[in-house]
Each structure stands twice: as structure tokens, then as C-alpha cells.
N, C-alpha and C positions, 0 to 999 in steps of 0.2 A: 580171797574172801569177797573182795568187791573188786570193781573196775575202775577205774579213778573218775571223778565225774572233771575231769581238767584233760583227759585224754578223749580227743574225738576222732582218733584213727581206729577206736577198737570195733565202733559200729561195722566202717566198713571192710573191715580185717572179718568182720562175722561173716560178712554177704559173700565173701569169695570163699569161705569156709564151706557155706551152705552151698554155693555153686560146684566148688572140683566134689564134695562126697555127694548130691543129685547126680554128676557125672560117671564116679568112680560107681557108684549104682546101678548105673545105665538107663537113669530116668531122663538123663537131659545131654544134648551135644550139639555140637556147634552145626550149622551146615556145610556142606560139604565145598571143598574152597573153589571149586567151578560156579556155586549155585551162590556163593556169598554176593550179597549186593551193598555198596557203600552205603547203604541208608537201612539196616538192620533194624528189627522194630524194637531187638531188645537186644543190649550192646555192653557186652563185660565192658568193655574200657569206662563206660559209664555207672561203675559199683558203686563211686559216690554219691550217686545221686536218686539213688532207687531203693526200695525196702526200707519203709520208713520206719523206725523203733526200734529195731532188731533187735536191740541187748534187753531192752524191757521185754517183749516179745519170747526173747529165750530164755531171759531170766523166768518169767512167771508158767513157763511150761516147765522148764527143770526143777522148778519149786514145787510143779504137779505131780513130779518124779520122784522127788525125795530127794532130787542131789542139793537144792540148796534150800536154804530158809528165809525168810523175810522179817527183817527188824530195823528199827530206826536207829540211824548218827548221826547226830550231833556232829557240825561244822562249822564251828562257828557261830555263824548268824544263820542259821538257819537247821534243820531238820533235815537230811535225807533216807529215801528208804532204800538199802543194800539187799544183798542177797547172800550172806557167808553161805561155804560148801557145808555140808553137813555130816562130811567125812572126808578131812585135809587128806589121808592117806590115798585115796583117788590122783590127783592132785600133786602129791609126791610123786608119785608112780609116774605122770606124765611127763612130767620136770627130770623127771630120772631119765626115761624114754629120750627125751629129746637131745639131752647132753650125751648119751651112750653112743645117739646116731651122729654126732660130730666128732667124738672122740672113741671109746674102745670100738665101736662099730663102725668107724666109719671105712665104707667102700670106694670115696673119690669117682665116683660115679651116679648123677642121680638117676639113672634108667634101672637102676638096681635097688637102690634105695625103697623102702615102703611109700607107695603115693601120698598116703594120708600123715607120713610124721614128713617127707618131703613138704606138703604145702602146708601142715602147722607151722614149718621152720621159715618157710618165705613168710605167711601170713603173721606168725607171730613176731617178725623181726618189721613188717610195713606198721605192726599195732603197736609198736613201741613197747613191747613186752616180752621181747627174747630177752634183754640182758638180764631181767627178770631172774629169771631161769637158770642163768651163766652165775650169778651172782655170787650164789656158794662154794662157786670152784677157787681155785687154788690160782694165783694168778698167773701160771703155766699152764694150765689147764684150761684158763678163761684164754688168753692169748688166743690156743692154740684153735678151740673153740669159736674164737671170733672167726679168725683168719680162713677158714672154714667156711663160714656162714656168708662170708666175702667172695668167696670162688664161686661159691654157688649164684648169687648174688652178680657174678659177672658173664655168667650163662646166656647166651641169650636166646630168649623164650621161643622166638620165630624157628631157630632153625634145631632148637632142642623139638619141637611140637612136630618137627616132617621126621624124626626118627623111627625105628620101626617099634611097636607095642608100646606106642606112647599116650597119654590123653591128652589131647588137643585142649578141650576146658581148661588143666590142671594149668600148662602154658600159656594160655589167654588169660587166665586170670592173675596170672606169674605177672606176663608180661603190664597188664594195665597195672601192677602196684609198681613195679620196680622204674616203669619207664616214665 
């Protein structure tokens, strides 16, 4: 429903969101690693500290969408404004998604894996909001789950990125959260 306003990994859990699907698009990619110069004008490793607002930003364009709504809570001492989904079953569906690709689904391979629940599952675990996800399981199932998310999690992004039909972003972005 909302994002916790105590969590400040989710901004930029969004900017690498918005970077590997720009990629998986083919609107954006890295240059080519002959042509790279140490002083890049614009530098994943540097996620945190670029695109400023974002969750505001998404929030009130998905609210032009209809996925979510905008209303006041009450915190205490003060007022904030959220954004609840405005059809949880969206929502399930992805929570559902994500745990199927760690357990009934999973391949032990992420070059087979879908890119985009691949790097929800790194991005969502840098934002503090996988176990999220995990929570409902069964704690053989969360274990197994975690243990999981740790292999992937022990990959490392440089030499996953020179494999063949792989996205280079998807890795660069992997690697500036995890390293």
C-alpha cells in the first residue's frame, strides 16, 4: 500500500528498476567496454545519488494510472500522504511471481531466468522489501527461499555481464547495489 517513509533504500532500488527495463527495451546501454572511459558522464555505480524524488515521481504518475490512490496517514505527529494500490490482487500476483521463481520455478541459473523478475529479485532484496514477499511462506519454504536469493546474491555481476545473451545494464546495476 505504501513504502515506509523509515526506508530510504527504496528510492534507489526504483532507479535501477527504471535503468535494467530502459535497457531490457533497448532505449539505453552501456558503452561498449573498449570505448568506456573512467570518468563516465553518467555512472550506474552512482544510483544513489541521481533522480531525485523518484518514489514521489512514480507514485503520482501510477496514481494517473489508476494503480494507486492518494490519501492522508496519520503518524503520529504528523500527517503523511501515501499512495495504497487500488487493486491488492495486482500485487499478489507479483508476491506470487517472485517466490515461484525461487522455489517451484526455480532454474539455478539466472541466464535463463526472466530478466525483469531476475532484477526485481536483486532490486527488491538491495530495497529492503524481499522478505516482504517471503513472509507468508511456510518457514521451509522461507529458508529455502532465502538460501536462494544468497546464491544469486553471490554471483558475481562482472563476469555474469561478459556471458553470452546477457544485458550488461541488468549486471551493472546488479553489481553497484550488491558491491
Amino acid at each position: 500500500g505504501y513504502t515506509s517513509f523509515w526506508n530510504d533504500c527504496i528510492s534507489s532500488g526504483l532507479r535501477g528498476c527504471m535503468l535494467i527495463e530502459l535497457a531490457l527495451r533497448g532505449r539505453l546501454q552501456l558503452e561498449p567496454c573498449g570505448v568506456r572511459r573512467k570518468r563516465e558522464t553518467w555512472n550506474p555505480l552512482k544510483l544513489h545519488y541521481q533522480l531525485r524524488n523518484v518514489r514521489e515521481r512514480l507514485a503520482k504518475n501510477l496514481v494517473e494510472k489508476g494503480v494507486l490512490t492518494t490519501e492522508k496517514q496519520n503518524f503520529l505527529l504528523f500527517d503523511m500522504t501515501t499512495h495504497p494500490l487500488t487493486n491488492n490482487n495486482i500485487k499478489q500476483r507479483l508476491i506470487k511471481k517472485v517466490q515461484e521463481a525461487v522455489l517451484e520455478k526455480w532454474v539455478n541459473d539466472p541466464h535463463r531466468m526472466d530478466k525483469r523478475l531476475l532484477a526485481l529479485i536483486f532490486l527488491a532484496h538491495s530495497s529492503d522489501v524481499l522478505e516482504n514477499a517471503f513472509a507468508p511462506l511456510v518457514d521451509e519454504q522461507y529458508d529455502l527461499a532465502m538460501k536462494r536469493v544468497r546464491q544469486l546474491l553471490e554471483l558475481e555481476p562482472e563476469a555474469e555481464s561478459m556471458k553470452v545473451n546477457t544485458n550488461e545494464m541488468l549486471w551493472a546495476v546488479v553489481a553497484a547495489f550488491t558491491k
